[in-house]
Backbone as a chain_set.jsonl record, in Angstrom:
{"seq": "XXXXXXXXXXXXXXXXXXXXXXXXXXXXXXXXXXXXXXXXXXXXXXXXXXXXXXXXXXXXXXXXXXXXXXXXXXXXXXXXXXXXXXXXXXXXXXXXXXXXXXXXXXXXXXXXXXXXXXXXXXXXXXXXXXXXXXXXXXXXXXXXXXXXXXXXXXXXXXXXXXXXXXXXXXXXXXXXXXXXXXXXXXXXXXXXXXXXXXXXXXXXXXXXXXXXXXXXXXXX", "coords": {"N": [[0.837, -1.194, 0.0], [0.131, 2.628, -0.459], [2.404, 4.844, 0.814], [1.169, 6.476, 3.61], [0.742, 10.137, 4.072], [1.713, 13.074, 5.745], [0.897, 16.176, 4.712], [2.056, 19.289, 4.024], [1.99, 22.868, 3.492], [3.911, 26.222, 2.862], [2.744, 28.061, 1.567], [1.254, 29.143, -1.512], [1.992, 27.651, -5.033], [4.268, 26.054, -4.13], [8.0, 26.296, -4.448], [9.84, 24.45, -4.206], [10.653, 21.117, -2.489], [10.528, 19.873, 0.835], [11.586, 16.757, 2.076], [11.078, 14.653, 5.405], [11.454, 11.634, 7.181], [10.494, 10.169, 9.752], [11.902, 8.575, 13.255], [11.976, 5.558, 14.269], [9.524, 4.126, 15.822], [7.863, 6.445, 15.922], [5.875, 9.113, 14.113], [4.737, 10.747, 11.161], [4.007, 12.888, 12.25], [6.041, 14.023, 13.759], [7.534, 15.417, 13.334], [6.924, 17.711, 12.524], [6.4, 19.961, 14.349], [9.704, 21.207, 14.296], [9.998, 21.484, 11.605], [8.136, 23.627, 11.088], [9.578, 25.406, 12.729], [11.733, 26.337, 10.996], [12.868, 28.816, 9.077], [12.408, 29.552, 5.928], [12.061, 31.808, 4.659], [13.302, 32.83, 2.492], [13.677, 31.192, 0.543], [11.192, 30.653, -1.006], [8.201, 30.271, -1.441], [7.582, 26.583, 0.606], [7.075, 23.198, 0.703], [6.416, 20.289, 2.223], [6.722, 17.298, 2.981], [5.873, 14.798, 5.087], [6.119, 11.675, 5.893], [4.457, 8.559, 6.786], [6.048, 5.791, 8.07], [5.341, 2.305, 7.697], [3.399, -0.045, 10.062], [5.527, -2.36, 11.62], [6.613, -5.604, 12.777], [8.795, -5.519, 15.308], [12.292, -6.916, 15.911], [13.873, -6.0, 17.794], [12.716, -5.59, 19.776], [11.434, -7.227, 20.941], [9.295, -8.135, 18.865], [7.135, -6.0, 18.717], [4.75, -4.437, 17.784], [5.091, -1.739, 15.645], [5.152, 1.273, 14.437], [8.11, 1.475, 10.929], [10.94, 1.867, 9.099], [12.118, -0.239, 8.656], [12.787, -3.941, 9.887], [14.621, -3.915, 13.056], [17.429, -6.145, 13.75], [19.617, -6.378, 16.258], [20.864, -4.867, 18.553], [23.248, -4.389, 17.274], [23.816, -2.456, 14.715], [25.166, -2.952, 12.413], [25.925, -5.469, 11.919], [23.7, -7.123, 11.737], [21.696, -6.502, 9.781], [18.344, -5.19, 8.238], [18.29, -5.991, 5.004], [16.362, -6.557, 3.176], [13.725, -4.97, 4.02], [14.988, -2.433, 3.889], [15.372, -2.021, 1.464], [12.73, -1.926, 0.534], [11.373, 0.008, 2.057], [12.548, 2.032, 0.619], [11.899, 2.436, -2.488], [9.241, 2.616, -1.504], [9.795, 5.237, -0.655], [10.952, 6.323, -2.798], [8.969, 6.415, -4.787], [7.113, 8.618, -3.697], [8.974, 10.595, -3.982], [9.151, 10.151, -6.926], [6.168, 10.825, -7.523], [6.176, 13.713, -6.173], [8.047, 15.055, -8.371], [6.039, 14.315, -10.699], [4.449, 16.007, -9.814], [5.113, 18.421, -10.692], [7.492, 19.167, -9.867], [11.122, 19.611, -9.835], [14.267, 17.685, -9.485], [16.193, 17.85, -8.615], [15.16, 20.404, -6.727], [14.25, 18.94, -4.208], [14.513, 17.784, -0.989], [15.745, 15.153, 0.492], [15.205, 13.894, 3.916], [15.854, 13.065, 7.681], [15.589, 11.512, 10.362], [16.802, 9.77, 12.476], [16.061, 6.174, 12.203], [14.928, 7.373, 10.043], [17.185, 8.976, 8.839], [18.807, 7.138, 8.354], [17.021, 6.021, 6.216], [16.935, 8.466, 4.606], [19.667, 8.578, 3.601], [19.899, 5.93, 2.314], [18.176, 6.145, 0.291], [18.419, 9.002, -1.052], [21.401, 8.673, -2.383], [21.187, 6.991, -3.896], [19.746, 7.665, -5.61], [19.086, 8.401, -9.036], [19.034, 11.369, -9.859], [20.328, 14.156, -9.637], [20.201, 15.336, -6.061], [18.429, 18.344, -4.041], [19.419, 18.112, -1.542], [21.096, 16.165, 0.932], [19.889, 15.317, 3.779], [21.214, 13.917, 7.37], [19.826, 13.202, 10.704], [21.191, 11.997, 13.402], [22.426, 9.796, 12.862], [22.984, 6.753, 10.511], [24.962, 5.209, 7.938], [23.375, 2.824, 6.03], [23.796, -0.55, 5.058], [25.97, -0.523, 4.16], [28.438, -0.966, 2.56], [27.765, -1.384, 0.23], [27.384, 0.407, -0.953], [29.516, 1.605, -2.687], [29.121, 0.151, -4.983], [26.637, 0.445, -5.763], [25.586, 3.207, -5.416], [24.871, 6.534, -6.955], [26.266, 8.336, -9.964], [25.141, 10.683, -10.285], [23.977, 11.326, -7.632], [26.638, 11.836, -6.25], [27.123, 14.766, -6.524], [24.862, 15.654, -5.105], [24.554, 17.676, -1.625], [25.31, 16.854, 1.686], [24.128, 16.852, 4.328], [24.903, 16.381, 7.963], [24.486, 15.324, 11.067], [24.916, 15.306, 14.54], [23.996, 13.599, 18.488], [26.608, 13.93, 21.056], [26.36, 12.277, 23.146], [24.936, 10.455, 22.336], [22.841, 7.879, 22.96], [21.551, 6.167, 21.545], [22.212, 5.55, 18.6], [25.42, 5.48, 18.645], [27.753, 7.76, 18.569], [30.272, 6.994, 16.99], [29.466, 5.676, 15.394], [28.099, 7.025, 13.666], [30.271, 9.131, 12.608], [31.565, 7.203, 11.819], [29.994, 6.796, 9.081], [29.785, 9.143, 8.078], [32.741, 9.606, 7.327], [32.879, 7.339, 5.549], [31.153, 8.377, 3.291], [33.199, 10.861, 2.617], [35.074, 9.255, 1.757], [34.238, 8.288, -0.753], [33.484, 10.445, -2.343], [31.608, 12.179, -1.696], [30.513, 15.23, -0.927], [29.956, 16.125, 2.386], [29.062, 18.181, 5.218], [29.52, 17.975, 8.521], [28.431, 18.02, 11.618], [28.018, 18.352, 15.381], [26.626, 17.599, 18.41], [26.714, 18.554, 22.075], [24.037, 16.576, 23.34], [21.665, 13.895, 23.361], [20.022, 11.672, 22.394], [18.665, 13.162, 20.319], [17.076, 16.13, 18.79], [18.197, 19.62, 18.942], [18.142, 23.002, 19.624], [20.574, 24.345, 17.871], [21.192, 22.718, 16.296], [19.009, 22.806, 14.397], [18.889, 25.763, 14.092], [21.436, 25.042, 12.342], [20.988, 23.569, 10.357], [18.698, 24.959, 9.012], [20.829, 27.08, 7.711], [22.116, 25.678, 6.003], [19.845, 24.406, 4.065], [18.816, 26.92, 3.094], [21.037, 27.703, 1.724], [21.099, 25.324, 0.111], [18.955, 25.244, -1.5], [18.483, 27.616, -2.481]], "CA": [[0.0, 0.0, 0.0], [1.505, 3.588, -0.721], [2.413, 5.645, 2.352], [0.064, 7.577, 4.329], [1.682, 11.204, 4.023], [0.83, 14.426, 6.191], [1.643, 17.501, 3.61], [2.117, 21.107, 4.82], [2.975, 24.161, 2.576], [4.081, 27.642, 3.665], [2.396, 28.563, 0.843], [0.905, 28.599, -2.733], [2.91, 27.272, -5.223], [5.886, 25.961, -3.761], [9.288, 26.137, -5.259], [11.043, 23.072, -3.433], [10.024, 20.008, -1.608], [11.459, 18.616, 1.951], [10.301, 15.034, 2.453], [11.171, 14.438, 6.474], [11.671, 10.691, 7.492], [10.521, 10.024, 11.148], [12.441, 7.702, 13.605], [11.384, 4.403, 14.998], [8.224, 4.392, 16.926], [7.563, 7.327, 15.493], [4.951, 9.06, 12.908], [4.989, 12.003, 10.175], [3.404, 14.054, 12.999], [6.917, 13.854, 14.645], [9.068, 16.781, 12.78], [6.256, 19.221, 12.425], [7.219, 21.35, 14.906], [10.679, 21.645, 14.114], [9.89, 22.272, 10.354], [7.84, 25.363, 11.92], [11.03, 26.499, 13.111], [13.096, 27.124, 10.024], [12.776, 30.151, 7.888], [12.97, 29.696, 4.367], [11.03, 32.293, 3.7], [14.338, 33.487, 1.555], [13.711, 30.344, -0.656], [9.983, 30.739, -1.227], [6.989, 28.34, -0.587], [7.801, 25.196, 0.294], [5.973, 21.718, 1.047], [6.863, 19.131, 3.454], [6.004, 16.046, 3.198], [6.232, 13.674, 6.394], [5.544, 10.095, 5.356], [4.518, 7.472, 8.209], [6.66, 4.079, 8.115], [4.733, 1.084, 8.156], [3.582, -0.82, 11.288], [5.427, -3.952, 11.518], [7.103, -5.769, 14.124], [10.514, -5.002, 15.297], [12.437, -7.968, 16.724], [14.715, -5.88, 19.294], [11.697, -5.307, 20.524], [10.441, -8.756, 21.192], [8.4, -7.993, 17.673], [5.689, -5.523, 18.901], [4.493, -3.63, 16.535], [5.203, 0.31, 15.799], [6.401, 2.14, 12.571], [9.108, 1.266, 11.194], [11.051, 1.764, 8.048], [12.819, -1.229, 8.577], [13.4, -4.445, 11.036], [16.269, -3.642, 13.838], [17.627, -7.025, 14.206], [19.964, -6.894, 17.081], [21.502, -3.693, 18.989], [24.098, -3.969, 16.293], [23.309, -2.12, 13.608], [25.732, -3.002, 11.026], [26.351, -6.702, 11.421], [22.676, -7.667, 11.042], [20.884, -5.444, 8.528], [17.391, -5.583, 7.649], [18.272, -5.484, 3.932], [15.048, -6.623, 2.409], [13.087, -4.126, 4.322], [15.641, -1.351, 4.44], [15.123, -1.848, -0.127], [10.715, -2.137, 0.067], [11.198, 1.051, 1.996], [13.614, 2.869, -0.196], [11.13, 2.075, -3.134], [8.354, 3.544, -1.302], [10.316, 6.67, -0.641], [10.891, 7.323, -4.408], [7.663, 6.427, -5.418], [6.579, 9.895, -3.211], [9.877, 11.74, -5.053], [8.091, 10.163, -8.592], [5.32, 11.871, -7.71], [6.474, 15.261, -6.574], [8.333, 15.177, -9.956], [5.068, 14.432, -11.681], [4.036, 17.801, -9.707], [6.052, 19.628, -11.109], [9.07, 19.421, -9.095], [12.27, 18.99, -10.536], [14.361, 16.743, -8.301], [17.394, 19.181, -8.484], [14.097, 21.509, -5.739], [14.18, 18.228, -3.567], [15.417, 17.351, -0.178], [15.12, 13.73, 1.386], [15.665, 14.315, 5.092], [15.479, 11.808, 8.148], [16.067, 11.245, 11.897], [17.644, 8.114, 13.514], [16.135, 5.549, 10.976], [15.307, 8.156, 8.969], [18.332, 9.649, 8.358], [19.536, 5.664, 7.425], [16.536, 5.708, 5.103], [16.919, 9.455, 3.606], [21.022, 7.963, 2.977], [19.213, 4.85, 1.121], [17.516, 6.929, -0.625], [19.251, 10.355, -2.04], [22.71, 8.36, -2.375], [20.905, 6.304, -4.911], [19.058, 8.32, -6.698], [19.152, 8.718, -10.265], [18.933, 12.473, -10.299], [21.298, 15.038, -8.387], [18.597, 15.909, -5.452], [18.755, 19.491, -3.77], [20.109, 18.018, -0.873], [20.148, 14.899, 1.598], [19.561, 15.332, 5.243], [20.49, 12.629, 8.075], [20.151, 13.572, 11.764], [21.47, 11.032, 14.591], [21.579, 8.304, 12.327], [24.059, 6.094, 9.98], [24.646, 4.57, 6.624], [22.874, 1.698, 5.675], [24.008, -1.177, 3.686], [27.064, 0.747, 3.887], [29.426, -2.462, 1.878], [26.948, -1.923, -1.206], [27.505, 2.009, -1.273], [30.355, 1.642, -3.376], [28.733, -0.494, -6.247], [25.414, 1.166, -6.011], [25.728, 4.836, -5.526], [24.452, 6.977, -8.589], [27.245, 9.321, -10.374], [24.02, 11.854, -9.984], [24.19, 11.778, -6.426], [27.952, 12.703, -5.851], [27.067, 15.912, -6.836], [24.128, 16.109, -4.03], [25.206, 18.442, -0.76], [24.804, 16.069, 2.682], [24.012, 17.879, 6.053], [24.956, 15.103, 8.799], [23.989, 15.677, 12.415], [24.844, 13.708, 15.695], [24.649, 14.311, 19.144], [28.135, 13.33, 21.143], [26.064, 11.46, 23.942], [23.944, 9.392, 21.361], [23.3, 6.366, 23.508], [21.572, 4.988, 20.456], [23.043, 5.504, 17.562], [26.7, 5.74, 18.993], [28.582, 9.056, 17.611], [31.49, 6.926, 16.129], [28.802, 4.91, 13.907], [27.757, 8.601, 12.711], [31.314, 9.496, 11.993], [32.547, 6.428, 10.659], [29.087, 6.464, 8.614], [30.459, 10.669, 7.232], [34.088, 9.005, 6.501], [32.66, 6.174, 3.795], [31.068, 8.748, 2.466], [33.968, 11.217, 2.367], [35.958, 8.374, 0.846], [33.821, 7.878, -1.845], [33.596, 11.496, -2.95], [30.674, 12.997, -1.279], [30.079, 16.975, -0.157], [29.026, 16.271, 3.715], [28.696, 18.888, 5.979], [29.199, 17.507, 9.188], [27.631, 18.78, 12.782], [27.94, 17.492, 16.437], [26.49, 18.256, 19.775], [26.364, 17.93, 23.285], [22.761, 16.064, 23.109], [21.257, 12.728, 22.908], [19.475, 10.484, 20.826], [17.621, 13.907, 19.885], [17.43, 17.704, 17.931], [18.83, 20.832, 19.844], [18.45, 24.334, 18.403], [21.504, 24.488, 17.243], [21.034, 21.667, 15.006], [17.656, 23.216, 13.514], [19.887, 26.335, 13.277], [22.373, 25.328, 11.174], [20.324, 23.081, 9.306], [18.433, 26.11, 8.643], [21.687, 27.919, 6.934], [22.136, 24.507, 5.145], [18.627, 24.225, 3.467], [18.731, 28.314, 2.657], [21.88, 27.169, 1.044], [20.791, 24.623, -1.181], [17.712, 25.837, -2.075], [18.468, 28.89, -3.261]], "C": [[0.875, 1.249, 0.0], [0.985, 4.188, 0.905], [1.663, 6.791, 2.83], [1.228, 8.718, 4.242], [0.724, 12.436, 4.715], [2.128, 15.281, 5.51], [1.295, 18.434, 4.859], [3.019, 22.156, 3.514], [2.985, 25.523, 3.417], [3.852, 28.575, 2.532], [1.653, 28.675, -0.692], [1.863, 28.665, -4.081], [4.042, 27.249, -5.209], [7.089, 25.581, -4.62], [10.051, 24.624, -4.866], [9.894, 22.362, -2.205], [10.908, 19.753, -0.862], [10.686, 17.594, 2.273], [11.35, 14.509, 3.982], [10.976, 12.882, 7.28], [11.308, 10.686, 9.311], [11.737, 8.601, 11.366], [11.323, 6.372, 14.108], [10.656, 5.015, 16.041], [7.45, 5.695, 16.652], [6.324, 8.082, 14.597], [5.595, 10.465, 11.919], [4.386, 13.156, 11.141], [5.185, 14.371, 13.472], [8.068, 15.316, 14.556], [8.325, 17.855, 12.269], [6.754, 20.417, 13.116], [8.575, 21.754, 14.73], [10.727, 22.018, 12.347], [9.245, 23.474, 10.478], [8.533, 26.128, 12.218], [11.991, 26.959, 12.055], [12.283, 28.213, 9.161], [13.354, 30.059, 6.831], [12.114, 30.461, 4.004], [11.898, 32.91, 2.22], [13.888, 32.737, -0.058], [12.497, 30.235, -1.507], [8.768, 29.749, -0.733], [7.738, 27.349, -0.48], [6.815, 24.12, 0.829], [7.139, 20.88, 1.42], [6.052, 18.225, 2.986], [6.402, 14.974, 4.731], [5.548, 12.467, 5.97], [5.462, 9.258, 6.614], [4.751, 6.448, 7.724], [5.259, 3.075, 8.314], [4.758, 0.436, 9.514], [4.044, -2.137, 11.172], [6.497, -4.33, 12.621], [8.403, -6.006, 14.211], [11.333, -5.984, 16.631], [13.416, -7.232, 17.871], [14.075, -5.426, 19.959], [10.982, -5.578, 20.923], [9.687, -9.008, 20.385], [7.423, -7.171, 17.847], [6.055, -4.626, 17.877], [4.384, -2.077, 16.678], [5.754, 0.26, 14.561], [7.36, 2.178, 12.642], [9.858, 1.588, 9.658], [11.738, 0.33, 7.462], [13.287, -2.184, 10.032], [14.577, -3.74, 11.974], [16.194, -5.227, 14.504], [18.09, -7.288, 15.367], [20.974, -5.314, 17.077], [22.827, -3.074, 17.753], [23.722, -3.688, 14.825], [24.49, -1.914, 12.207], [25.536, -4.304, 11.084], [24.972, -7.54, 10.959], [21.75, -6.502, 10.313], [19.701, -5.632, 8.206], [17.496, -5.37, 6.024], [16.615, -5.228, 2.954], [14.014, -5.159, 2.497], [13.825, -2.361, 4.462], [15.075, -0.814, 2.21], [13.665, -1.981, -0.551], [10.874, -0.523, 0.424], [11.558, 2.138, 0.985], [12.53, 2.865, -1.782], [10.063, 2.656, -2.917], [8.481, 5.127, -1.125], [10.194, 7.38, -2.173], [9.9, 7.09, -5.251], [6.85, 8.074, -4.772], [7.697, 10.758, -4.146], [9.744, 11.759, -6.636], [7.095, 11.53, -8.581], [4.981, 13.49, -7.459], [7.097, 15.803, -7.806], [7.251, 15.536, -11.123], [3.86, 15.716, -11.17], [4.121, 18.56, -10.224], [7.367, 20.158, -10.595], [10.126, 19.016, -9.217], [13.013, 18.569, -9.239], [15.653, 17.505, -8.006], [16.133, 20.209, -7.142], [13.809, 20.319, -4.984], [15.143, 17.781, -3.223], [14.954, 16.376, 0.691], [15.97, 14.057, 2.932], [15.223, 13.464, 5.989], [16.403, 12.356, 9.543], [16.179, 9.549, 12.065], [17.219, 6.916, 11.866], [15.422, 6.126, 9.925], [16.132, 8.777, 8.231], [18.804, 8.124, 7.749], [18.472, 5.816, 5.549], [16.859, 7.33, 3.975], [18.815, 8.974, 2.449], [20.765, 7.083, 1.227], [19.195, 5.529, 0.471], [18.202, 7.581, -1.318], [20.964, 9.431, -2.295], [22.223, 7.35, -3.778], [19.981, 6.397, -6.11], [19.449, 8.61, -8.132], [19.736, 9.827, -10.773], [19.925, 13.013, -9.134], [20.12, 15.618, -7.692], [19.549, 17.78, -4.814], [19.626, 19.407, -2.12], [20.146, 16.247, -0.033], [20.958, 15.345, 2.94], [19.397, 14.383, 6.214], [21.135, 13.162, 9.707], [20.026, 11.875, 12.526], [21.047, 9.727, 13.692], [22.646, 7.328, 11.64], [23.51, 5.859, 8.902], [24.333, 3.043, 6.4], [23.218, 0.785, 4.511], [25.103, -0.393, 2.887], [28.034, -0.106, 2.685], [28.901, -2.422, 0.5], [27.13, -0.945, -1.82], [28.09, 2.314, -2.775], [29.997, 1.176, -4.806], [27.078, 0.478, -6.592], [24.982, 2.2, -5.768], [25.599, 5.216, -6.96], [25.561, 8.748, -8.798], [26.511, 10.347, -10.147], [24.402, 12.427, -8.689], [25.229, 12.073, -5.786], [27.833, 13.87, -5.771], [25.545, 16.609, -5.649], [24.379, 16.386, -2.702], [24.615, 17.808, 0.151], [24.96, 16.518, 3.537], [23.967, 16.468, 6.976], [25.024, 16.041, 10.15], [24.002, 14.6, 13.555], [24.754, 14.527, 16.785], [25.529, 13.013, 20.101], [27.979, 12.451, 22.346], [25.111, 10.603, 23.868], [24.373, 8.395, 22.393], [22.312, 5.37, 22.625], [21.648, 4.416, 19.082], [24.747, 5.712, 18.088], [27.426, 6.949, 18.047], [29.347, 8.183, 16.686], [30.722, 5.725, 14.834], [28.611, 6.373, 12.611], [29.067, 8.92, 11.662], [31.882, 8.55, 10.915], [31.554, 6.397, 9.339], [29.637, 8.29, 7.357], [31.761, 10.516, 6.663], [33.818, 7.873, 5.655], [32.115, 7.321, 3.245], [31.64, 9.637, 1.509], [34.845, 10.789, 1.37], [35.083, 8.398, -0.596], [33.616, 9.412, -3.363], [32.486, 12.909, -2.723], [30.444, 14.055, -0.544], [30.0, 16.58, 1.515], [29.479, 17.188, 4.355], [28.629, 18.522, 7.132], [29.032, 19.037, 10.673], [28.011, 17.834, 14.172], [27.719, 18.554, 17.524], [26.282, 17.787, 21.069], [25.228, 17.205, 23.81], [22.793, 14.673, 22.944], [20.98, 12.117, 21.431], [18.216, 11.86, 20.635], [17.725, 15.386, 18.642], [17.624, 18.712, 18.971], [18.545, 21.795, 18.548], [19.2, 24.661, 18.223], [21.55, 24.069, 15.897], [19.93, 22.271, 14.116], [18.405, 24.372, 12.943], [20.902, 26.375, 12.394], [21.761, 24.298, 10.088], [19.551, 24.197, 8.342], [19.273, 26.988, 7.456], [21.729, 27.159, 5.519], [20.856, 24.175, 3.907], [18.442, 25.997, 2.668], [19.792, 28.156, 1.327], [21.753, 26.726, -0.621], [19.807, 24.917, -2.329], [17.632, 27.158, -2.915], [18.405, 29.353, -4.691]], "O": [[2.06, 1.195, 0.328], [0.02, 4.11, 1.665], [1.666, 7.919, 2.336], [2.419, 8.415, 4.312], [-0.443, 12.729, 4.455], [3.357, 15.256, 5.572], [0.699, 18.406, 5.936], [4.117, 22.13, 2.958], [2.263, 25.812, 4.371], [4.478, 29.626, 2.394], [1.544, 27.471, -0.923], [2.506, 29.704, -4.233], [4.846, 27.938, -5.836], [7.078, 24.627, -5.398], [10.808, 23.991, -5.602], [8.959, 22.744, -1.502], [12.018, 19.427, -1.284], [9.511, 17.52, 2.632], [12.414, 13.97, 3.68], [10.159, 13.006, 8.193], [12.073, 11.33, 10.028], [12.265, 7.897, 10.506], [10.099, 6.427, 14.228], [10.901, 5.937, 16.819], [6.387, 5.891, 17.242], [5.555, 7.157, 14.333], [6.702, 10.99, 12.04], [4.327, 14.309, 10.712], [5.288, 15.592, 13.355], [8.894, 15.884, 15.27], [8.841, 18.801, 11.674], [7.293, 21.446, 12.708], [8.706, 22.927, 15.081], [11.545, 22.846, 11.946], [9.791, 24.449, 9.962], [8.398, 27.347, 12.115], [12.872, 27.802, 12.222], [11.124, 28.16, 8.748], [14.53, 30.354, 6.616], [11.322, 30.124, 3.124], [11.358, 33.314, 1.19], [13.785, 33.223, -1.184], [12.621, 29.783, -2.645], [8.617, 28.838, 0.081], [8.577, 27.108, -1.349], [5.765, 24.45, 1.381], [8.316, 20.819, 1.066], [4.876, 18.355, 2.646], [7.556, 14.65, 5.01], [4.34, 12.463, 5.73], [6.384, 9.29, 7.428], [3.94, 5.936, 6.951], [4.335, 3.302, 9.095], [5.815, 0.31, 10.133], [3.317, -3.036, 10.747], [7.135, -3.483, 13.246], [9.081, -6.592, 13.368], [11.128, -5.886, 17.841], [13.715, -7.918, 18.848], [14.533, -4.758, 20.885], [9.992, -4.971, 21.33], [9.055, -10.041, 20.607], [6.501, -7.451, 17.081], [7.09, -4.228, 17.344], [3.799, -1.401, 17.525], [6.499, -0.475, 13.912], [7.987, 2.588, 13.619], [8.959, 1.5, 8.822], [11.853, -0.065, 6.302], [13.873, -1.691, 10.996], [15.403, -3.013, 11.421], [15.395, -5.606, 15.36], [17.519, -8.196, 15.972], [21.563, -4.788, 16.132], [23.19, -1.933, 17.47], [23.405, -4.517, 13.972], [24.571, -1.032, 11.353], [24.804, -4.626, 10.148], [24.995, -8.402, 10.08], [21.201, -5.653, 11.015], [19.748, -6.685, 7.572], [16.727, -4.494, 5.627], [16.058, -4.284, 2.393], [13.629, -4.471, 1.551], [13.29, -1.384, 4.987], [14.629, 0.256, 1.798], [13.344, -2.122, -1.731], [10.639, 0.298, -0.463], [10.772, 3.025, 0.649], [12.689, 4.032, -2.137], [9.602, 3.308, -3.853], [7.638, 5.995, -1.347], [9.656, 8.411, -2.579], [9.923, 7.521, -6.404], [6.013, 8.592, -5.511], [7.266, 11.545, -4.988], [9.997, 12.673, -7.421], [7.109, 12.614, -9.165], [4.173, 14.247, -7.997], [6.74, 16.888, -8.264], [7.287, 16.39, -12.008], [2.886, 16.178, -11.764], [3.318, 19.485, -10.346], [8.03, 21.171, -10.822], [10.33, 17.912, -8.713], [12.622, 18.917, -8.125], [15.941, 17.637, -6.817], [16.933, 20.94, -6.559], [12.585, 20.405, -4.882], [16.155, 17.425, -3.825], [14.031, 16.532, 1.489], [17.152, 14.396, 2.995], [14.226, 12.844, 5.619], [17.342, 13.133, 9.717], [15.581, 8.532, 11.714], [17.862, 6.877, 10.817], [15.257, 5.471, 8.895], [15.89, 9.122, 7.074], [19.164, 8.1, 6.573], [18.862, 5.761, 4.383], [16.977, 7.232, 2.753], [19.043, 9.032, 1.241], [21.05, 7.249, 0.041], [20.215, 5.767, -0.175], [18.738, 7.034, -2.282], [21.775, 10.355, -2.359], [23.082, 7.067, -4.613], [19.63, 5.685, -7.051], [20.484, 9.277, -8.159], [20.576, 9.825, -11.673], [20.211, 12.473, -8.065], [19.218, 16.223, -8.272], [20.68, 18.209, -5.045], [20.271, 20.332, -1.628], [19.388, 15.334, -0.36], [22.147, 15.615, 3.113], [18.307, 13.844, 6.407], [22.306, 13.429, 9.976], [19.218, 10.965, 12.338], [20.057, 8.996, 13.674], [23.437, 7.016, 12.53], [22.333, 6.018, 8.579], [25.175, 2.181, 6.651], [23.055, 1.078, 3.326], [25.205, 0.094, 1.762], [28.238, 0.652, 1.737], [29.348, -3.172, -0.368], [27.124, -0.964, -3.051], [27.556, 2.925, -3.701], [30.516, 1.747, -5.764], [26.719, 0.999, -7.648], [23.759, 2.283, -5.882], [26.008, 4.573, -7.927], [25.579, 9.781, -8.128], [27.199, 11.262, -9.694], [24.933, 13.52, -8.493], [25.05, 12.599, -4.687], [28.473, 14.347, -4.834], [25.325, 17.809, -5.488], [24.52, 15.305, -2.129], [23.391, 17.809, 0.022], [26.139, 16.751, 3.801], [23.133, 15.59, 6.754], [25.491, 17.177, 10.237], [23.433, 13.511, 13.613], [25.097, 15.708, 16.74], [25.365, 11.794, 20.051], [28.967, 11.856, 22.774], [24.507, 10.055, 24.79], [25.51, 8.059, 22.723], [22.215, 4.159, 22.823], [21.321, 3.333, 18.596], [25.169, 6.574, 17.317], [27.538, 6.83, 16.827], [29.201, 8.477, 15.5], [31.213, 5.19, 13.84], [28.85, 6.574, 11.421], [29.035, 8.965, 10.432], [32.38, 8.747, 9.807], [32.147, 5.976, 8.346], [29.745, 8.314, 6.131], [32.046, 11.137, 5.64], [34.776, 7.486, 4.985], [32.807, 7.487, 2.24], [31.333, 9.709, 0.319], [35.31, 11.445, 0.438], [35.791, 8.61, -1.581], [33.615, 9.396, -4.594], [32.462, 14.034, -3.221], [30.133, 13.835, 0.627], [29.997, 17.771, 1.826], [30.694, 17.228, 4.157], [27.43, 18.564, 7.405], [29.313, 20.235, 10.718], [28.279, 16.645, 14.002], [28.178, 19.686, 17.68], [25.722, 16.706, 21.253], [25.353, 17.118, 25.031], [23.79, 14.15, 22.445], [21.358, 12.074, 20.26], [17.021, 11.608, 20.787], [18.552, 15.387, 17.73], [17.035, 18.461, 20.022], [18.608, 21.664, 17.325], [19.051, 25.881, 18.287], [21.795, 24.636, 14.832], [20.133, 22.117, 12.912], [18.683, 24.387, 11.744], [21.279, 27.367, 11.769], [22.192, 24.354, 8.936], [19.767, 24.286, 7.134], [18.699, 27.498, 6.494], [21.52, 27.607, 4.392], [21.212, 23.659, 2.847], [17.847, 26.042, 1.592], [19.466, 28.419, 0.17], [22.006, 27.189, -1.733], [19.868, 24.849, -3.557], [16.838, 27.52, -3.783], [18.416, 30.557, -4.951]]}, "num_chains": 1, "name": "protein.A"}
């Protein structure tokens, strides 16, 4: 089924799309208020999209069920991978960036953006995209299916500008997954922008602030 989506514009017809990834347990209600907080009014209208993950059951979690974009097999989040489900999601993501396209929105005026396993899935996503996007956005989160990067990365997306965000007392994404997750992509040839702060497994206004500069940035 396609993904339930709560839209929001700051206006009538918008120039650029941000599509906002919640985390585990999470919904598309989750990053409203902090998209309230940035000021693009520089860049012109824009539209949000927040997409809600699927409910399905998440085994480090004894299997109960909550939104998810993808299994979490086992505290370690590299050595077991939900691949299958990490590539249904990724699929449903650019079936929503199809259809802002078939808006009218060139994909050069689109930014895939994400928290914890959103930021894994916005990675998926804009790193494999076809098209050079307007940006890709991953707070407190890592690269996914990082071993595959290398073969399946799109020459497009080298050329797309990556805002990375951690904070330095993540107790669940660990900072040095973040970092080592901003050095593959370094290696490989990719723009990132990195960020870090005294904070959890969460967002600080700092982080909204310079994301803020970052999105004025691209968008422009």
């Amino acid at each position: 089924m396609p993904l339930q989506v709560l839209e929001a514009q700051t206006g009538e017809n918008p120039v650029a799309t941000i599509l906002i990834m919640h985390g585990l347990g999470a919904d598309g209600r989750d990053f409203v208020p902090i998209a309230e907080q940035l000021d693009l009014s520089g860049v012109g209208p824009v539209r949000y999209l927040f997409p809600n993950a699927p409910t399905i059951p998440v085994t480090i979690n004894g299997g109960y069920m909550m939104p998810a974009w993808y299994d979490v097999l086992s505290a370690d989040l590299v050595k077991r991978e939900d691949e299958a489900g990490l590539r249904q999601s990724r699929v449903e993501i650019e079936a929503l960036i199809a259809n802002e396209k078939a808006r009218g929105m060139p994909a050069s005026r689109i930014v895939v953006a994400g928290f914890s396993q959103g930021c894994a899935m916005s990675l998926m996503v804009g790193l494999r995209h076809a098209e050079t996007l307007a940006g890709v956005v991953g707070m407190s989160g890592y690269l996914p299916l990082a071993a595959n990067l290398a073969a399946e990365h799109t020459a497009a997306s080298l050329k797309t500008p990556i805002f990375m965000a951690h904070g330095t007392r993540d107790p669940v994404v660990a900072l040095p997954r973040g970092t080592a997750s901003r050095d593959a992509l370094k290696a490989i040839g990719y723009a990132v922008e990195w960020h870090d702060y005294p904070m959890e497994h969460s967002v600080c206004p700092e982080e909204v602030a310079d994301l803020e500069v970052f999105l004025n940035r691209v968008l422009a």
